[in-house]
C-alpha positions as CSV (number, residue, x, y, z in Angstrom):
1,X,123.6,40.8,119.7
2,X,124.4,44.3,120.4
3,X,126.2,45.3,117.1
4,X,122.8,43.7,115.7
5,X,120.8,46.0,117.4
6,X,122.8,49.1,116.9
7,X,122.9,48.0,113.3
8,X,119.1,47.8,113.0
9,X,118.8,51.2,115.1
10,X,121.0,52.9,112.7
11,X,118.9,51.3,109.4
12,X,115.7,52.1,111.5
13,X,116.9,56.0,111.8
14,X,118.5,56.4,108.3
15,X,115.0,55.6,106.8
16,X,113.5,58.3,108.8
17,X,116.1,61.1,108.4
18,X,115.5,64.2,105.9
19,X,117.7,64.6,103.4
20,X,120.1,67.9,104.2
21,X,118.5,69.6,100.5
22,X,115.2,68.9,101.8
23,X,116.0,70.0,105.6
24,X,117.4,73.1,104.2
25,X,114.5,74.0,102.0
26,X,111.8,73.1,105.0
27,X,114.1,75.8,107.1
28,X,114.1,78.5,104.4
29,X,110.5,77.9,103.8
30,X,110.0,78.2,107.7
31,X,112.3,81.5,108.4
32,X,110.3,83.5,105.7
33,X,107.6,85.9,107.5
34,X,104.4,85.8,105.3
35,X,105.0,89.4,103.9
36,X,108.6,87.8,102.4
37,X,106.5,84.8,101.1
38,X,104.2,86.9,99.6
39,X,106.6,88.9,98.0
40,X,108.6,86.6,96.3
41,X,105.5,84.5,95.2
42,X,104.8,88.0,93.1
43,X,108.1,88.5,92.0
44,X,108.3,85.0,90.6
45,X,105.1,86.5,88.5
46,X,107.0,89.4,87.6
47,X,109.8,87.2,86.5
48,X,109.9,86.1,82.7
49,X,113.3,84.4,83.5
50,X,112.6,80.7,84.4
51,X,115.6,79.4,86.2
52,X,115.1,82.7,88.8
53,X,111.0,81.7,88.5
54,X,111.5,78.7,89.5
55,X,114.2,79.4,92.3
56,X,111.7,82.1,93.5
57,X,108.6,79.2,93.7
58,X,111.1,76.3,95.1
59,X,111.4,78.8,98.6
60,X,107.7,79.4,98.7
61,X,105.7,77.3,96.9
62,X,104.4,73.4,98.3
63,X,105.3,70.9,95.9
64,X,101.9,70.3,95.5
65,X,100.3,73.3,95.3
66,X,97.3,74.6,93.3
67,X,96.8,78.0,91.8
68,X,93.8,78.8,90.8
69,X,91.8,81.9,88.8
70,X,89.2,83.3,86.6
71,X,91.4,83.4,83.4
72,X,91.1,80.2,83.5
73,X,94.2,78.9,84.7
74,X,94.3,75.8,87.3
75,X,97.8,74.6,88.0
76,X,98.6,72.1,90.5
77,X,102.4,71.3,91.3
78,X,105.7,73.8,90.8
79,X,106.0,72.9,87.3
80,X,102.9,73.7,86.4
81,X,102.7,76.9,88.1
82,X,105.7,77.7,86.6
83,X,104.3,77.2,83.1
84,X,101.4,78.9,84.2
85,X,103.3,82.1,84.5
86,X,106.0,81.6,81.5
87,X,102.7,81.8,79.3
88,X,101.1,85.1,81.4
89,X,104.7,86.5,80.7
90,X,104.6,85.9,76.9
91,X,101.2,87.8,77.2
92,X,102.1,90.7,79.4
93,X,105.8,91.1,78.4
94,X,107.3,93.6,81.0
95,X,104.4,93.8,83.2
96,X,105.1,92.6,87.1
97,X,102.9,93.1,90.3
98,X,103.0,95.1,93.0
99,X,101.3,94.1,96.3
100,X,99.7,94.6,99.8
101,X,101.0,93.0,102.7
102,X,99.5,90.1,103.7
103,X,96.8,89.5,106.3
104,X,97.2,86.2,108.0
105,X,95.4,83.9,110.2
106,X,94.7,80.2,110.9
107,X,97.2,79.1,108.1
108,X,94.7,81.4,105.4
109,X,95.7,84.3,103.8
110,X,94.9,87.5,101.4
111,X,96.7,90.4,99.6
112,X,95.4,92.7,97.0
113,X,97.6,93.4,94.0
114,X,98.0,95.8,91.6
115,X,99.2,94.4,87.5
116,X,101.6,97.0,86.6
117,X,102.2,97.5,83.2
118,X,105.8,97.9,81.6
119,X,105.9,101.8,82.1
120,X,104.4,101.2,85.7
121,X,100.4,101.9,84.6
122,X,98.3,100.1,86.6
123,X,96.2,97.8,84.2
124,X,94.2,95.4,86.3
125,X,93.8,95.6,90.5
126,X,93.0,92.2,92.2
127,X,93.2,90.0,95.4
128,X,94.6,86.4,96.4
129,X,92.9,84.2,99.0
130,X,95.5,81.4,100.0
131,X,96.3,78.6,102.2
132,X,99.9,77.7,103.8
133,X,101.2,74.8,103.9
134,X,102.7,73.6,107.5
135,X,106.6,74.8,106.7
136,X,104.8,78.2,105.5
137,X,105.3,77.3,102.2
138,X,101.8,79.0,100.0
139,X,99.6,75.2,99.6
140,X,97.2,77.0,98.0
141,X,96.2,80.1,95.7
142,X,92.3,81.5,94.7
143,X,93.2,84.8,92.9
144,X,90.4,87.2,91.9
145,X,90.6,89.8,89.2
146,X,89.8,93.4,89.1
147,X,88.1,95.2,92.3
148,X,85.9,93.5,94.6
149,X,82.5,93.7,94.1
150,X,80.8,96.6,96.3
151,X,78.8,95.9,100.0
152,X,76.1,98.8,98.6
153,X,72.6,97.2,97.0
C-alpha cells in the first residue's frame, strides 16, 4: 500500500510541475525591472530581424497579449505581434524607437517614445499605456501616436 501511494503522489506532483523551459522563462520574465522590459519591448520594434524579434517578445511579452493602436493595428498573441511589427518594418525600413523610462504602478504602465528615423530624425513622438502580466511579462499594450493633446481650452 505504500509504494501505491508514493506512486500516486509522484503522478499527483508530475502533473502539477512546470516544465524547466517554462520555469526558466517565468524567471527571466520576473528578474527584468520594468525599464529592461520596456526596453526590449522597443527594441523588438526596432528589430526587422525576426528570429531576434521574436527572442526579444518571448522574454517580455504574455503569450496572450494584445497590442493595440490608432494605425489600426490589433494583435493578440506573440505571433501576431510579431507580424504586426515585420509589416511596420517593411514600412519604416531603418527606423527604431527611442524611449522614456517607464512609470509603474498597480501592475499599469506608460512611456512616451520617440519614432526615429534611419538617420536619427525624429518623425513621430508618442506614448504606451500597458498592463503586466503577473511574471512582469507586458499583458497588454494601448499605444497613442503623436503628442498628447494639450490641458489648455
Amino acid at each position: 500500500m505504500t509504494n501505491l501511494r508514493v506512486a500516486l503522489t509522484a503522478i499527483a506532483l508530475s502533473s502539477i510541475t512546470v516544465s524547466p523551459k517554462r520555469a526558466a522563462a517565468q524567471q527571466v520574465a520576473v528578474q527584468l525591472s520594468p525599464d529592461s522590459i520596456v526596453a526590449a519591448y522597443c527594441a523588438a520594434w526596432s528589430s526587422a530581424d525576426r528570429a531576434t524579434r521574436n527572442s526579444l517578445l518571448a522574454r517580455v511579452w504574455a503569450a496572450d497579449g494584445v497590442y493595440s493602436d490608432p494605425a489600426p493595428t490589433l494583435a493578440s498573441g506573440r505571433d501576431a505581434l510579431s507580424n504586426s511589427i515585420a509589416s511596420f518594418q517593411r514600412g519604416h525600413p531603418g527606423a527604431r524607437f527611442k524611449r522614456s523610462s517607464p512609470q509603474v504602478h498597480h501592475g499599469m504602465m506608460r512611456f512616451s517614445w520617440l519614432l526615429l528615423g534611419p538617420g536619427g530624425a525624429v518623425r513621430s513622438p508618442g506614448m504606451d499605456f500597458g498592463e503586466l502580466a503577473a511574471d512582469g511579462r507586458i499583458r497588454r499594450i494601448v499605444g497613442f501616436f503623436g503628442a498628447p493633446p494639450s490641458a489648455e481650452r
